[in-house]
N, C-alpha and C positions, 0 to 999 in steps of 0.2 A: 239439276241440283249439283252445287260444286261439291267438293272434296269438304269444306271447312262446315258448310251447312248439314251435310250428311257425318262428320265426325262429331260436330256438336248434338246432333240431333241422336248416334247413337247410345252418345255416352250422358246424354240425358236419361234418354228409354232405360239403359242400364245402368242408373244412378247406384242404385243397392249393393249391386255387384262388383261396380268398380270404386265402392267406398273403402275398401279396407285397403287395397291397392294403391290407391292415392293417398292414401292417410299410412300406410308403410314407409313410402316413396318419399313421403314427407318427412317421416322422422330420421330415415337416413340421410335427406341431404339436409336435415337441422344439424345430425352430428356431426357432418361433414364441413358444413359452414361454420358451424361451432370451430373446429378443430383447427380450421384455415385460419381463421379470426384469431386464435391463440397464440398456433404459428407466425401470423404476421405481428403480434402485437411484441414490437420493438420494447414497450416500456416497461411493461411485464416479462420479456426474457432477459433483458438488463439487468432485472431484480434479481433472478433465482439461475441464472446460467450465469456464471464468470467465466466458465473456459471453453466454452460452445457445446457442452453435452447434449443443452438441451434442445439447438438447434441440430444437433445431428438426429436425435433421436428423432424431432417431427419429418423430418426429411425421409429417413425409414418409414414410420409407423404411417406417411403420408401416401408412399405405392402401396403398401400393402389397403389402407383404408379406399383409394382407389379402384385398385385389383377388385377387393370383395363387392364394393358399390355395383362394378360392369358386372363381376359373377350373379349379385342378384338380379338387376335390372335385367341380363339377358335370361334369367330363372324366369322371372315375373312376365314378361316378354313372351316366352317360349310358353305360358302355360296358358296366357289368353290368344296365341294366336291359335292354337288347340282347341278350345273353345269353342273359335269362331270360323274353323276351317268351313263348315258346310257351310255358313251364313256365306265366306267367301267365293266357294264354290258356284253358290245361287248367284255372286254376282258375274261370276266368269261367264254360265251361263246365257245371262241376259245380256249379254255384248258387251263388257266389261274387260279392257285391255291387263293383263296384270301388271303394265305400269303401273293404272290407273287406281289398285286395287292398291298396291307397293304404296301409293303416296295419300291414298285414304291413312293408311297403316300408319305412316309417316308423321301424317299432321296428328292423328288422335294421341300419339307417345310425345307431340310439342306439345298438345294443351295437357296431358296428364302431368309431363316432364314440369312445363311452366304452373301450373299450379301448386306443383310442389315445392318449385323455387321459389314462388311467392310467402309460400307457409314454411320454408323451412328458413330462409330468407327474418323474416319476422321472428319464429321460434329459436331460432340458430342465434341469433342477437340476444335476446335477452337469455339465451343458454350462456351462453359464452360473458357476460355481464355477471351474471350467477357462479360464475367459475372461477374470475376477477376478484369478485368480492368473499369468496369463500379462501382463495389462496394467499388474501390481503391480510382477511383475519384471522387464520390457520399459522400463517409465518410471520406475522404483526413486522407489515410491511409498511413503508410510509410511500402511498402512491397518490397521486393525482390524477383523481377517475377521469377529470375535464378535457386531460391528454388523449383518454382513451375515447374514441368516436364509437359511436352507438352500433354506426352501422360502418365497416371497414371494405372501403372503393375496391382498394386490390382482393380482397375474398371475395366481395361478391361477381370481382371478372374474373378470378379462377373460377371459382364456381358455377358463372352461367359460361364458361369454355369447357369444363369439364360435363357440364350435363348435356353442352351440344355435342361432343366429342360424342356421350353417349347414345345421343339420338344417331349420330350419324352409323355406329355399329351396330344398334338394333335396324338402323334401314338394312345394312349392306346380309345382318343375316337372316332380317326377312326376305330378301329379294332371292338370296339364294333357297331359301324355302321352296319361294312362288314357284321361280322360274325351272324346280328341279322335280315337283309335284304335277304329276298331271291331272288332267280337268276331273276328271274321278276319287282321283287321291285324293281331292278337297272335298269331296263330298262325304268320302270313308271316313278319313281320317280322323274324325273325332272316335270313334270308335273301339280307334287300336289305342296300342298302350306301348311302354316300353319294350322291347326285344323280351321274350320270354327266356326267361334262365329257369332250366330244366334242373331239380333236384335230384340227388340220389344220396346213398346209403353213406357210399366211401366218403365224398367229399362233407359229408355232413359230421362222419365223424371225424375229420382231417382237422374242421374246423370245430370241434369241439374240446379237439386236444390240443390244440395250437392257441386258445385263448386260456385254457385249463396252465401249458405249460409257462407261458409269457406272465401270467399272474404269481404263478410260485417262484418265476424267478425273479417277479419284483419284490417278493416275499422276501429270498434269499439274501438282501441285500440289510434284514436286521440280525445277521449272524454274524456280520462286521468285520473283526480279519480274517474272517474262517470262509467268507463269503467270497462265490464266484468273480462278484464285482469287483474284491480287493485284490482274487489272483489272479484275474485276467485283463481286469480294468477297466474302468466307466464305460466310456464312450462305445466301445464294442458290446458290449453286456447293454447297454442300454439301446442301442440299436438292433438286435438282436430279439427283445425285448418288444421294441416300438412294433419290427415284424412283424412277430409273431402273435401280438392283440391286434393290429389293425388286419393280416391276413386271417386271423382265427373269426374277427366279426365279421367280413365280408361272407365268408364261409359258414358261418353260422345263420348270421339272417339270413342268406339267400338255399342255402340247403336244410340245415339245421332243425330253424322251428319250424318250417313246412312241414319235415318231414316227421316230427313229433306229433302235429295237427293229423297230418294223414296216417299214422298211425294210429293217434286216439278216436278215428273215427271207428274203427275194431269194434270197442265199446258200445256197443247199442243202445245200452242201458242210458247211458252219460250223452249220448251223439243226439237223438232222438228226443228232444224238447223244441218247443216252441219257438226258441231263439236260437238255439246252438246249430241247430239243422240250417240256419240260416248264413248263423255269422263266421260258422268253421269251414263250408268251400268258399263265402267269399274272403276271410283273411286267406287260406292256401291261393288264391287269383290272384289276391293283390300283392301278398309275397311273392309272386312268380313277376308279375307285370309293373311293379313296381320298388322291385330289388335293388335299383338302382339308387333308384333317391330317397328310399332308407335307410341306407347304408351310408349314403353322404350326409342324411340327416343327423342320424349316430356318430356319426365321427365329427362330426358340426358340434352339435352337442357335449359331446366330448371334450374336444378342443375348449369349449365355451366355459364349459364347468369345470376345468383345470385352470384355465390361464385366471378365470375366478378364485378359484379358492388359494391357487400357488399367490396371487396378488394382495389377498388376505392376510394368509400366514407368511407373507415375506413381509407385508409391517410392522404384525402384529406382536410377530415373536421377539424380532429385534427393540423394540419398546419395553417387551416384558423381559427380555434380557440385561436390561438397564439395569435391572434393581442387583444386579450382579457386579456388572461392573463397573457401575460407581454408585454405591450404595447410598453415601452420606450424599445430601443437597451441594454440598462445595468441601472440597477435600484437595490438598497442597502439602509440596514436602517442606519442612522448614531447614534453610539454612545454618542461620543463625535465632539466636531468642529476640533479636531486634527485632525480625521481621514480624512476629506474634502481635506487638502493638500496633504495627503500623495495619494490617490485613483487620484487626478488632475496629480501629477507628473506621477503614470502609466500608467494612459492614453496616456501622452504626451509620454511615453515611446515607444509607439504603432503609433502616429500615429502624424506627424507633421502640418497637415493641423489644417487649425482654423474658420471650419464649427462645431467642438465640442461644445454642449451647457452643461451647469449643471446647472439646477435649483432645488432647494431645497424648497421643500414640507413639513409645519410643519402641525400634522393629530391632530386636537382634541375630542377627543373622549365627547361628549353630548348625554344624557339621555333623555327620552323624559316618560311624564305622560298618555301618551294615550294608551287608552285599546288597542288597533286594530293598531299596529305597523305592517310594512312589513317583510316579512320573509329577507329581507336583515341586518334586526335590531339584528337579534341574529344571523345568519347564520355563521357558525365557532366557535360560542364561547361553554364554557364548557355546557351551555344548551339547545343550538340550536342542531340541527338534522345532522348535516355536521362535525364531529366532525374531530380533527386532532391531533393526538400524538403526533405533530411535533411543529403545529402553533398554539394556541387557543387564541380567542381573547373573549374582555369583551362584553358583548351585550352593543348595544349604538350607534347613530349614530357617524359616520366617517367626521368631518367637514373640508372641503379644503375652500379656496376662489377665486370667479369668477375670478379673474383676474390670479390666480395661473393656474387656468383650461384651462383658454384660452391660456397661454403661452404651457401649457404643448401638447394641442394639437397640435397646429405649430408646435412645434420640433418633435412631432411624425409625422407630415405631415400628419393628418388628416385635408384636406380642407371643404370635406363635410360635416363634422360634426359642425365645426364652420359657415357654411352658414346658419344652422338649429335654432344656439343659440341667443336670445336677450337679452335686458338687464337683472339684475336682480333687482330688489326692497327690501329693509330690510324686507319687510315678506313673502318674496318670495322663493322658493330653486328649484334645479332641484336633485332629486333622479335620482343616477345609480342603474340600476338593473342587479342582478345579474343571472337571466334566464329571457328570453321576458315573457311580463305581458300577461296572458292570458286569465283568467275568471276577474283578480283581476288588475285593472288597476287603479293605486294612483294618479293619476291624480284628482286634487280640495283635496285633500286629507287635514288635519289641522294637524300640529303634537307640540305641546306645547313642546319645548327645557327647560330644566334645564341649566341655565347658572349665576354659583351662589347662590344666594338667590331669584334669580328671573328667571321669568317662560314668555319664550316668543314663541308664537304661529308664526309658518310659514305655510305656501300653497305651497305645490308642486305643479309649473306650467307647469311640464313635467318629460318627466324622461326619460332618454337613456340607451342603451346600449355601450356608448364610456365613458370607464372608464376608465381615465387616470394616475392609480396607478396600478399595479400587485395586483391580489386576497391572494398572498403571504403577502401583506402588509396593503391591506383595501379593504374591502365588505363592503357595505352599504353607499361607500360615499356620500356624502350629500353635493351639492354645495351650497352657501349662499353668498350673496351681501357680498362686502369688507369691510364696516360698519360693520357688522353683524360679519362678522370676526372676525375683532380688538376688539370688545366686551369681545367677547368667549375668544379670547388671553388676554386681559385683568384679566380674571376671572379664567382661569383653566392652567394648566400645559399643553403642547404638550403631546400628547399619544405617538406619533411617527416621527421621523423627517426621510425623505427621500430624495434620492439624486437621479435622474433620469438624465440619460448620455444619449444624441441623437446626431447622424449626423452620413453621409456617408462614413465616413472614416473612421470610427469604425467597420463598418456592417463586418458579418462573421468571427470576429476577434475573436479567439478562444481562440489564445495564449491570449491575453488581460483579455478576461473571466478569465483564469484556473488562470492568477497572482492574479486579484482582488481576487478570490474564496477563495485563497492558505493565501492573507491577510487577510481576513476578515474570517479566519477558517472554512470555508466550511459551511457560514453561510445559512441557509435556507429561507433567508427574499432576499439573491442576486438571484436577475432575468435577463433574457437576452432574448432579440424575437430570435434572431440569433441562440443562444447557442440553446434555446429548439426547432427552429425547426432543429437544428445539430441533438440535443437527440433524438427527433422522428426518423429521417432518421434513426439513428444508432440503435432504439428498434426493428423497425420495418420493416426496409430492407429485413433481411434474412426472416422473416415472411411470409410475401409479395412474393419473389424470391421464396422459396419453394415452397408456393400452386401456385405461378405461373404456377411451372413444370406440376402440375394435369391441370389447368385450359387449356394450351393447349395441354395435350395427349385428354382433354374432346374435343377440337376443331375439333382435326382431328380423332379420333373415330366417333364422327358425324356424319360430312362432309363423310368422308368416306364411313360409314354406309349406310345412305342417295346416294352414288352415286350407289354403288352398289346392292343397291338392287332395285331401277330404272330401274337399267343396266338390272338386271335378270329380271327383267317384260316387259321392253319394247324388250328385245331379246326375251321369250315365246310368244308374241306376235308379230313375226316377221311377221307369216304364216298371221295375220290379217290383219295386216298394207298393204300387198303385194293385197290384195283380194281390200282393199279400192283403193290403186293406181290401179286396174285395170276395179276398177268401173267408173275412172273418176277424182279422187281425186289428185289434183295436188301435187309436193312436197310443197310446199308452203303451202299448206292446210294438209296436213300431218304433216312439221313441228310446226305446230300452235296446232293442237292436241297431238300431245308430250311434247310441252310447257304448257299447260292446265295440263296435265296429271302428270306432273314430279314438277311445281311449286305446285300445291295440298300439293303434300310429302314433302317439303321443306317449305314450308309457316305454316302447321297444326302445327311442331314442333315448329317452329322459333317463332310465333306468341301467341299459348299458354305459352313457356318456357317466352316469354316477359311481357306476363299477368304475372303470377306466379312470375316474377322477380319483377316487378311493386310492388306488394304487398308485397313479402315478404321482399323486401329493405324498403318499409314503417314502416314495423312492427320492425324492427331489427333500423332501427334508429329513433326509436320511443321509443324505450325501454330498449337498449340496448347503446344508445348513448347518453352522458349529452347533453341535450339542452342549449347554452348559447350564440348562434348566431342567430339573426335574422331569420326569415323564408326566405326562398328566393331561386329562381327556377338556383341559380349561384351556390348554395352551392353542385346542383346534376347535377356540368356539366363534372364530373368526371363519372360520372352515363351513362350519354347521351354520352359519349365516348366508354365506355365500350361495350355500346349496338349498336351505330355504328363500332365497329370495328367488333362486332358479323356479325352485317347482313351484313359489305361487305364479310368478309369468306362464310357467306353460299352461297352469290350471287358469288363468283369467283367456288364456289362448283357446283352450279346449271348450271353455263357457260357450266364446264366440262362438266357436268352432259349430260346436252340439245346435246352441241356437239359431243358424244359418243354417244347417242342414235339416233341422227339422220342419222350420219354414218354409224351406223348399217342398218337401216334399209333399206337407201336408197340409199346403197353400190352396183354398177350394179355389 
C-alpha cells in the first residue's frame, strides 16, 4: 500500500476528527485569498488609495496575516501529530523507515492543505466579491465589476506558493520530530503533555499584584494632568503597563488559580460532591500541563478582543464626533452678500424641495479683561496651543445672539438641546465648550467684554457642548441676550459672517458639496456633516477592512485552538470517564463534568482577554482620542458589540466543543 492510498484511507477512517480541521484551514486560507484578491485588485485600490496608503498597509498587514497562518498551521500540525504518535510508533515497529512514515505525514497535510485551497479558493472569491460590492456601495463608487475577474491568476499563485511554502515547514518540522524521538518516545508520547510548570505561593502572588498594579495604572491615566502618564509620558507608562498585565497573567494562570483550586480543596464540605471531586484535580493537571497554551490563548484573546473593540470605537466615535464639528448639513464663510445668491441658486440646483433653510450668522469677535479666561478664548489662535496652518484665529470671545442660537439649533433638529435652554438676561451668556469641563467648570464664571470704550461684565449661566457653528469657523462661542447683541453690532465690525444650509433634502448630497467647494475655491472654512462623515468612511474603510482580515483569522485560530485541545484531553481521559460511568455515574452526570471541565478553558481566555480589553480600550481612548463629546456609556456601544459578537463565537465554539467531547466519550 503506497503513501497516497494509506493517507486517503486514513483520513477517511478519521473523517469526524479531521472535519473541523479542514473546515478551519479552510476558512483561513478563504480570508487569506480573500485579502490577496483585494490587495491585487488594481481597480479597487485606484478608487480608495491616491497616495499608496493603502498599498502600504496590505503589504504590512500581509506578513503579519502570513506569520499567523504558519503559527496556526504548525499549532494544528503539532497537535495531530500528538495524536497519532503511537499510531506512528506501531508503524516504526512493523518495519516502517521514518522516511517513510515523514512522507505519509507529508502527503496527508497536501490533500488537507489542497482541499482547503479548493474551498477556500471558491469561498475566498465570492468573500472578496462581497467586499467589492459592499465598499462600492458604502463609498458610492462608480466601478466596473466586469474589470474585476471572479477569480484573480496572481492570488491564487500566491496562494498555492504560500500553502506549499507551508507544507514544506510542517515537513521539515515533522522530520525533526521523527528523527529526534526514539522508537518508544512514539509509542509514550501521547501520554505526556506540556513541561509541567510547578506552582507556588510567591510567584502566585507576584502575579496577582503585577496584573492588580498594571490595571490601576491604566486606571491612572483618567486623572489627566495629574496622571503618571502626563508626568512621565505615554509610551514608558504604557509600556510599563503592557509588562506588567502580560507578566501578571502568565503568573497568574500558571501559579495563581492553581493555587486558589488547591487551596479550596481545604473545604471538604464544598471539594466532596459528585462533580467537583472530579473536575478540581483535573483543572489543577491541566493548569500545570497546559499553562502554556492558556496563556497564549488569553493573550490571543486579548489581543483579539482589543484590536476589536479599539476598531469599533475608532469609527465610531469620529462619526459621532461630527455632530460637533460640523454641525449644520453645509456651512461656508461669506465674503461678500453676492455670494448668498449665487450658493442659494446651487442649492436649488440640487434639490427642489422647500424644507431648505439658510440662516446667516454674523460672529463678533470681543476681548475680554480678565485674568483667568477659558481655554476656549485662545484655542486656535496664533497663541493658543491648537494651532492650525490652515485656520488661525484672534484670541477673543466669538459673540452669536440667543435668538440666532435658537434658530440654528431647530434646523439642526437638535430638540434636546433646546429643552435644556432658558432665557437669557443682558448679563448673562451661555459658553460652548470646546472639550467637556472637567476639573474647570465656568459656570458663575464673570468675564468683563470690551465693547467699545466700554467694559461690560457677563455670568456664564451654563455652558454646553451643542455648538451650533463648525470649529472650522468659531471656538469659544459665547452666546449673549439680543440686546447685548445689537450693542456689540453697534460698536465693532463682524469678524465673520456665516451661512448654515439645513434640511433633508440636501442630506448625503455630495454632488452639491463638491459644486459649492469647486465655487467657493476649495475653501477651508466650507463644512458639511454628510460630506465628513463620507470622508471618514472613505479614510478609513480600507483601514478597518484590512485589520479586519487579522481580527478574524484571530477568531477562528482561538476557537479552534480552544476545541482541540479539549478534544485531546477529554479523548486521554477517555479510560477515566468509562471507570466513572461504571461506578455509577449517569451520562447526565458525566456530561455536566465535561461541561465544568471544557467551559474552565473557554471562560479563563474569554474572560481575562475581556479584562484586558476593558482597560486597554480605556487607556487608548483616553489618550489617544480627542475628547470633545460628552461622556456617555452610548459613545461604547460599538464596544459592547464587538465584545458580544466575541462571546457568541466562543459560545457556538464551546457548543462544538461540549458536543464532540461528549460523543466521544459516551460513544457505545
Amino acid at each position: 500500500m503506497n503513501n497516497l492510498s494509506m493517507a486517503l484511507k486514513n483520513l477517511k477512517k478519521n473523517f469526524s476528527f479531521y472535519a473541523l480541521y479542514l473546515l478551519s484551514v479552510s476558512f483561513v486560507i478563504t480570508v487569506f485569498f480573500a485579502f490577496t484578491s483585494f490587495s491585487m485588485n488594481t481597480v479597487m485600490l485606484e478608487k480608495i488609495s491616491g497616495n499608496g496608503r493603502v498599498e502600504t498597509m496590505c503589504n504590512v498587514i500581509s506578513v503579519f496575516l502570513m506569520t499567523f497562518v504558519v503559527f496556526y498551521m504548525s499549532y494544528s500540525n503539532r497537535f495531530f501529530l500528538r495524536r497519532r504518535t503511537k499510531e506512528l510508533g506501531v508503524y516504526a515497529l512493523l518495519g516502517y523507515r521514518k522516511t517513510t512514515v515523514l512522507s505519509l505525514l507529508t502527503t496527508e497535510n497536501l490533500l488537507v492543505c489542497f482541499g482547503a485551497f479548493i474551498v477556500g479558493i471558491l469561498l475566498g472569491s465570492v468573500f472578496h466579491k462581497g467586499i467589492v460590492f459592499g465598499i462600492t456601495k458604502l463609498l458610492d463608487l462608480s466601478i466596473n465589476n466586469s474589470e474585476i475577474p471572479f477569480f484573480n491568476v496572481n492570488a491564487i499563485s500566491k496562494t498555492a506558493c504560500f500553502i506549499f511554502a507551508i507544507v514544506i515547514v510542517l515537513m521539515l518540522s515533522n522530520s525533526r520530530f521523527l528523527f529526534k524521538t526514539s522508537l518508544m518516545g512514539l509509542v509514550r508520547f501521547e501520554k505526556s503533555a506540556e513541561q509541567k510548570m510547578a506552582f507556588h505561593a510567591v510567584p502566585a502572588i507576584i502575579g496577582f499584584c503585577c496584573i492588580i498594579f498594571g490595571y490601576v495604572l491604566a486606571l491612572n491615566i483618567l486623572r489627566g494632568d495629574k496622571s503618571v502618564w502626563f508626568a512621565i509620558g505615554y509610551t514608558p507608562i504604557a509600556m510599563l503597563t503592557l509588562v506588567l498585565v502580560v507578566v501578571g497573567t502568565i503568573l497568574f494562570i500558571s501559579s495563581f488559580l492553581p493555587f486558589v483550586v488547591q487551596i479550596s480543596k481545604n473545604n471538604k464540605r464544598k471539594f466532596y460532591t459528585e462533580t467537583k471531586i472530579i473536575t478540581s484535580p483535573n483543572f489543577i493537571y491541566r493548569m500545570r500541563s497546559n499553562s502554556k497554551t492558556l496563556i497564549m490563548l488569553t493573550l490571543l484573546s486579548a489581543a483579539t478582543l482589543t484590536v476589536s473593540s479599539v476598531m469599533a470605537l475608532s469609527l465610531y466615535y469620529p462619526i459621532a464626533a461630527v455632530s460637533r464639528i460640523a454641525p449644520s448639513e453645509i456651512e461656508c464663510r461669506i465674503e461678500n452678500e453676492s455670494e448668498i445668491d449665487v450658493i442659494k441658486q446651487i442649492v436649488n440646483e440640487h434639490s427642489s424641495q422647500n424644507d431648505v433653510s439658510f440662516l446667516q450668522t454674523n460672529i463678533y469677535k470681543v476681548t475680554s479683561t480678565s485674568e483667568q479666561v477659558p481655554l476656549e478664548y485662545s484655542v486656535g489662535s496664533s497663541k493658543g496651543d491648537s494651532d492650525n496652518e490652515k485656520i488661525l484665529r484672534n484670541a477673543g470671545f466669538e459673540c452669536i445672539s440667543y435668538s440666532n442660537y435658537i434658530a440654528l439649533l431647530e434646523a439642526q433638529g437638535k430638540k434636546g438641546a433646546l429643552e435644556q435652554i432658558g432665557e437669557l438676561h443682558d448679563s448673562e451668556c451661555i459658553l460652548v465648550k470646546y472639550q467637556p469641563a472637567s476639573d474647570n467648570d465656568e459656570t458663575g464664571n464673570v468675564y468683563p467684554l470690551l465693547i467699545g470704550n466700554e467694559e461690560i461684565s457677563v455670568t456664564v449661566i451654563a455652558t454646553t457642548l451643542d455648538n451650533p457653528i463648525s470649529f472650522a469657523n468659531s471656538i469659544g462661542t459665547l452666546i449673549v441676550s439680543d440686546d447685548l447683541y445689537d450693542a456689540i453690532a453697534e460698536e465693532i465690525n463682524p469678524e465673520t459672517e456665516v451661512l448654515s444650509i439645513n434640511g433633508q433634502s440636501i442630506k448625503d448630497n455630495e454632488a452639491l458639496f463638491l459644486d459649492l467647494s469647486e465655487y467657493l475655491n476649495d475653501s477651508p472654512y466650507l463644512q458639511g456633516n454628510s460630506h465628513r462623515i463620507h470622508e471618514i468612511f472613505s479614510l478609513s474603510s480600507s483601514t478597518f477592512l484590512l485589520l479586519g482580515f487579522l481580527v478574524i483569522l484571530f477568531f477562528i485560530a482561538t476557537g479552534s485552538i480552544l476545541y482541540f485541545n479539549n478534544l485531546s484531553v477529554i479523548s486521554d481521559s477517555k479510560a477515566d470517564y468509562e471507570i466513572l460511568i461504571k461506578m455509577g455515574y449517569t451520562d447526565r452526570t458525566v456530561k455536566k463534568i465535561i461541561k465544568k471541565q471544557t467551559i474552565s478553558f473557554f471562560s479563563i481566555p474569554f474572560l481575562f482577554g475581556l479584562v484586558d480589553c476593558v482597560f486597554a480600550t480605556l487607556v487608548y481612548r483616553t489618550a489617544l482620542m480627542q475628547n470633545i463629546l460628552k461622556e456617555s456609556l452610548i459613545l461604547y456601544i460599538p464596544t459592547f458589540i464587538a465584545i458580544l459578537l466575541t462571546f457568541i463565537i466562543y459560545m457556538i465554539y464551546y457548543c462544538m466543543t461540549v458536543h464532540t467531547c461528549c460523543k466521544t466519550v459516551l460513544k457505545k
